[in-house]
Steps between C-alpha positions, in 0.01 A plus 500: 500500500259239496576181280168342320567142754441766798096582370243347674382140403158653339637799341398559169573816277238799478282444161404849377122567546316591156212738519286219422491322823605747755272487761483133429853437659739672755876536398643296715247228438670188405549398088240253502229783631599725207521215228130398646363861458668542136283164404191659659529831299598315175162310516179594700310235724117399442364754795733752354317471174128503678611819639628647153188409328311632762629871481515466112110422525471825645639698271590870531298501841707264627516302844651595844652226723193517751274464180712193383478356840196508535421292191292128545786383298755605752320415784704162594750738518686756763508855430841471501531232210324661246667824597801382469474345150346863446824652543730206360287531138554939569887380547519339219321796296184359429288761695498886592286729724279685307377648778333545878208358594308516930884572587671193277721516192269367201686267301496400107651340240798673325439586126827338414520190734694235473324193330427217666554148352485695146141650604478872570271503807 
């Protein structure tokens, strides 16, 4: 049997991994990484926000990810930035697919979403 003085210098214990920011962090990622991805769901960033108000402009037609990308706004941007806050704000439940669109899952805002700041977006 292993005594706790034999564990590895680094060794930290296993944080469970809420549904909320799986994806966002591997199991055996280190404390800090999971803390750091709990603080990013609890809040959403400035881009993440863009992207929201984006897909709520669109209403029931919604946006796909090539659609968003493809956006002057997001331009300054890689593909893989604003797809990725894409799929952080559909973690966090603000989005679902409504639907397929040239091969791409269309994506809206949910009915019930979670408010952000106190605003319903």
């Amino acid at each position: 049997m292993m005594a706790t003085a034999d564990l590895p210098l680094f060794s930290q214990p296993v944080e469970p991994i809420e549904p909320a920011i799986r994806g966002m962090v591997r199991r055996d990622d280190p404390t800090t990484s999971v803390r750091a991805a709990r603080s990013v769901v609890r809040g959403i960033s400035a881009l993440q926000r863009q992207v929201l108000e984006v897909i709520a402009a669109a209403g029931a037609a919604g946006v796909t990810d090539g659609e968003l990308e493809a956006l002057p706004a997001f331009g300054k941007f890689a593909y893989s930035t604003v797809r990725k806050r894409r799929t952080e704000l559909y973690q966090g439940g603000y989005l679902e697919v409504v639907g397929e669109r040239d091969g791409f899952k269309v994506w809206a805002v949910r009915s019930d979403a979670p408010t952000v700041e106190g605003d319903r977006i």
